[in-house]
VOBADREN-814741 format. One record per residue (C-alpha): residue in one letter; y, z negated, x negated. Coordinates in nm, 3 decimals, m for minus. Layout:
// VOBADREN-814741
res|y|z|x
A|Y|Z|X
...
//
This chain:
// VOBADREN-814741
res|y|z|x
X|19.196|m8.185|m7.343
X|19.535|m7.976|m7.219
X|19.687|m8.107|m7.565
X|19.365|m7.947|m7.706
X|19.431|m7.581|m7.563
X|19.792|m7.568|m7.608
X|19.722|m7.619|m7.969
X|19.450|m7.358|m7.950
X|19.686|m7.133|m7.789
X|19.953|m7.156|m8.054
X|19.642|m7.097|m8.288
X|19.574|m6.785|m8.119
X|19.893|m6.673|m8.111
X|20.031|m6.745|m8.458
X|19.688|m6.557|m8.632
X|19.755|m6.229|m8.345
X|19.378|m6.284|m8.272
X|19.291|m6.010|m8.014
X|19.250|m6.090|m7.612
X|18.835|m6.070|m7.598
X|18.857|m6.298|m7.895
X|19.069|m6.545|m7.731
X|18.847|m6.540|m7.385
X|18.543|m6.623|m7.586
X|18.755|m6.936|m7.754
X|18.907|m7.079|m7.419
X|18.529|m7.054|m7.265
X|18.432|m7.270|m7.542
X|18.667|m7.512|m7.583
X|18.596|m7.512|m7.183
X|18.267|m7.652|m7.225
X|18.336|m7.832|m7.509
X|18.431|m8.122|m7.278
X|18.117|m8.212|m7.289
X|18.151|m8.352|m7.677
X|18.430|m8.604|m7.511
X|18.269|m8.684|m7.247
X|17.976|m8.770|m7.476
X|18.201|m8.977|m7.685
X|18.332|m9.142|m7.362
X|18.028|m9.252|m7.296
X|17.913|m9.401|m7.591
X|18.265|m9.557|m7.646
X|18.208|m9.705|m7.261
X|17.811|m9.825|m7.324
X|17.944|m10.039|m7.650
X|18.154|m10.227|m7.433
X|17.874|m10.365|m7.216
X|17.660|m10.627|m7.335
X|17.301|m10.572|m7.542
X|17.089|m10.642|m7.211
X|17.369|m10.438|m6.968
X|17.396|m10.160|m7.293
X|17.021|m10.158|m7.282
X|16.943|m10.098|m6.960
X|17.227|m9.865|m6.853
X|17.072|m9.637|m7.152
X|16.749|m9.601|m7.075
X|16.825|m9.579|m6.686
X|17.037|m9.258|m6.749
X|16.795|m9.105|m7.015
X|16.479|m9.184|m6.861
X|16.405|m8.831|m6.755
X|16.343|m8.722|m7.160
X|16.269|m9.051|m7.311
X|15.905|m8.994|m7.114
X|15.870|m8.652|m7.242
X|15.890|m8.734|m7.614
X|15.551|m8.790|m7.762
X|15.640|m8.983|m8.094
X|15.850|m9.233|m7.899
X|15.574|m9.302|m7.620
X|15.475|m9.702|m7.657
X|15.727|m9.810|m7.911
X|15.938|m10.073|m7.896
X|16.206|m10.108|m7.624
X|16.492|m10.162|m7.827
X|16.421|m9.843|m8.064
X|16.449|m9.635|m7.726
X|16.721|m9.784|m7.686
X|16.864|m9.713|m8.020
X|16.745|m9.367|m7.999
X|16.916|m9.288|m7.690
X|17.247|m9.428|m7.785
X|17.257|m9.268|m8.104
X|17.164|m8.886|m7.975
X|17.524|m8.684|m8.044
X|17.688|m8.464|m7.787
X|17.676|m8.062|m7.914
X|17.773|m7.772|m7.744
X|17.600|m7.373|m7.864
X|17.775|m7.066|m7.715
X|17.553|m6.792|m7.546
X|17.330|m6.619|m7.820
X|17.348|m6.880|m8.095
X|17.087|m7.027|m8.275
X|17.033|m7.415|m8.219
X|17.108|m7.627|m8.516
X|16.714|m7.697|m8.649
X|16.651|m8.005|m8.820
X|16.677|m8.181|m8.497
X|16.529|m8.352|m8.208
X|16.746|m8.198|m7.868
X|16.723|m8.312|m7.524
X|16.941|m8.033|m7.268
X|17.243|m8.162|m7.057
X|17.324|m7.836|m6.876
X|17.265|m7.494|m6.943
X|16.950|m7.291|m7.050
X|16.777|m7.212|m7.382
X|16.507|m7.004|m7.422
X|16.230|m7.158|m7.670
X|15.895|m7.006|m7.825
X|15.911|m6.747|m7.603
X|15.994|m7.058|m7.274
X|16.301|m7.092|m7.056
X|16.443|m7.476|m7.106
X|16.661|m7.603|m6.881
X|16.855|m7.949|m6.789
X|16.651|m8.240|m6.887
X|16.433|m8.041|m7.108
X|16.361|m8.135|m7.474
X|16.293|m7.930|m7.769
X|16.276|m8.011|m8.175
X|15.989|m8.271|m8.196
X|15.846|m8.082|m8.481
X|16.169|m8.223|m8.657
X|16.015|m8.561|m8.773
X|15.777|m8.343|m9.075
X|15.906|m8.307|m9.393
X|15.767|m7.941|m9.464
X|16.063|m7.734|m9.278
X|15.845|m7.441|m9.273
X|15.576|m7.601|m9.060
X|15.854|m7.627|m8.804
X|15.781|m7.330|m8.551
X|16.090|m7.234|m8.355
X|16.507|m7.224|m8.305
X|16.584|m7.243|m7.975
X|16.884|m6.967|m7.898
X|17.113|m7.066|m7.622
X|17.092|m6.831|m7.295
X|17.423|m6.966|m7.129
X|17.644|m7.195|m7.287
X|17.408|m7.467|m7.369
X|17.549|m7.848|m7.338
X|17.275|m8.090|m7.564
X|17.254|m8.397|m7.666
X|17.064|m8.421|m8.083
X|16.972|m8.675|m8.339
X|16.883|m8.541|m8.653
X|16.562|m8.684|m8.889
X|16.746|m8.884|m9.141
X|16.914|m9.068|m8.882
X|16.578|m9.105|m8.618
X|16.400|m9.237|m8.966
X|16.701|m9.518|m9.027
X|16.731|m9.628|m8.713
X|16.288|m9.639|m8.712
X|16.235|m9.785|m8.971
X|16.286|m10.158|m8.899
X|16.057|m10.141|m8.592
X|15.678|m10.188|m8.727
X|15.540|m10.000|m8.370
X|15.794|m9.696|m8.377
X|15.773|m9.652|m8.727
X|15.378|m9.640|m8.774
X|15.409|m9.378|m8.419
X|15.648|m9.159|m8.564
X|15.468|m9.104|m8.915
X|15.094|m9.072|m8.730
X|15.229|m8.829|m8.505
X|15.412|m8.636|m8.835
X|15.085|m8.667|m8.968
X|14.891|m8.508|m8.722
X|15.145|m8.269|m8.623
X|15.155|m8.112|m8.998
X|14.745|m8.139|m8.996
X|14.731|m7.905|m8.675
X|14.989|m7.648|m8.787
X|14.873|m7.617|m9.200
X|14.510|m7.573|m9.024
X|14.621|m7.320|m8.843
X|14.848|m7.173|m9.073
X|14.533|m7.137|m9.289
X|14.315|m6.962|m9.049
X|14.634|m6.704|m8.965
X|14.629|m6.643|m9.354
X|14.204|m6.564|m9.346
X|14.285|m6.348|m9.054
X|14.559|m6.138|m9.192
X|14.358|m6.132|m9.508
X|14.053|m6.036|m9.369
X|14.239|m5.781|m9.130
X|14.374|m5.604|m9.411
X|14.039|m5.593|m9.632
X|13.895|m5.438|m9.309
X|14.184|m5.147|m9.268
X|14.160|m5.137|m9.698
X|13.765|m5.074|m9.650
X|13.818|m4.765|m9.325
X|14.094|m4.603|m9.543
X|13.857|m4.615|m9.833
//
């Protein structure tokens, strides 16, 4: 980590970026600890064995695991998978989550559909449809926001092999895009009606 910020520094330095500039980067690279520590920790749970790796997993991500509705009742070993596999991310204050994944918050706060998420809190479910534009919100980070993510082609691979998770996962897709394309529909009678009803005063 010190190597890290001494070659940041020299970055800095040799491109004459300006002193609010290079606050902003040291606060980053700050938090960005938590991407090592991430890969510490998956580097330390593949030394253990598959029972020790196992249990150690979902003991430490137990909080989420519970929350996430496509992953309720499947197989132990796809949690398992799923929790091992999530990548360490950090966001800076104001930015835009990465969508096109599933994200469960380590520390910080996001603010989400119009709701304040904080540590332990998940967001991105809607990421296992196809459509993208069924998919409602970006979460934008209120503080810098420590996550852990797994995008869809990578919850589908690791899925796939498990006949419980995998039939979960595409019934909840399912109904998940049935929901939002009826409602979408009924928001597009609304408008459509609202503006033949403002077209028929003006008239």
């Amino acid at each position: 980590y010190r190597n890290t910020l001494d070659q940041l520094n020299g970055f800095m330095r040799l491109h004459g970026l300006p002193s609010e500039m290079r606050q902003r980067l040291r606060e980053f690279f700050q938090q960005s600890r938590h991407v090592q520590r991430g890969q510490q920790r998956k580097r330390i749970l593949r030394l253990m064995s598959p029972q020790l790796q196992g249990e150690v997993a979902l003991k430490i991500n137990a909080k989420w695991l519970k929350n996430v509705p496509f992953l309720k009742g499947v197989e132990r070993e796809l949690l398992v998978l799923v929790a091992t596999s999530m990548q360490p991310a950090v966001f800076a204050p104001g930015e835009l989550a990465t969508p096109g994944y599933f994200y469960v918050i380590h520390k910080g706060v996001a603010l989400y559909g119009g709701r304040v998420l904080t540590s332990g809190k998940v967001w991105g479910h809607d990421m296992i449809l196809r459509r993208r534009e069924l998919c409602h919100f970006s979460a934008r980070a209120m503080s810098y926001l420590e996550v852990y993510r797994i995008s869809r082609p990578d919850l589908i691979e690791i899925a796939r092999p498990f006949p419980i998770g995998w039939r979960k996962i595409r019934w909840e897709a399912f109904r998940l895009a049935l929901i939002r394309t009826i409602t979408q529909q009924r928001m597009a009678i609304q408008k459509k009606e609202a503006a033949k009803q403002r077209s028929n005063r003006a008239g």
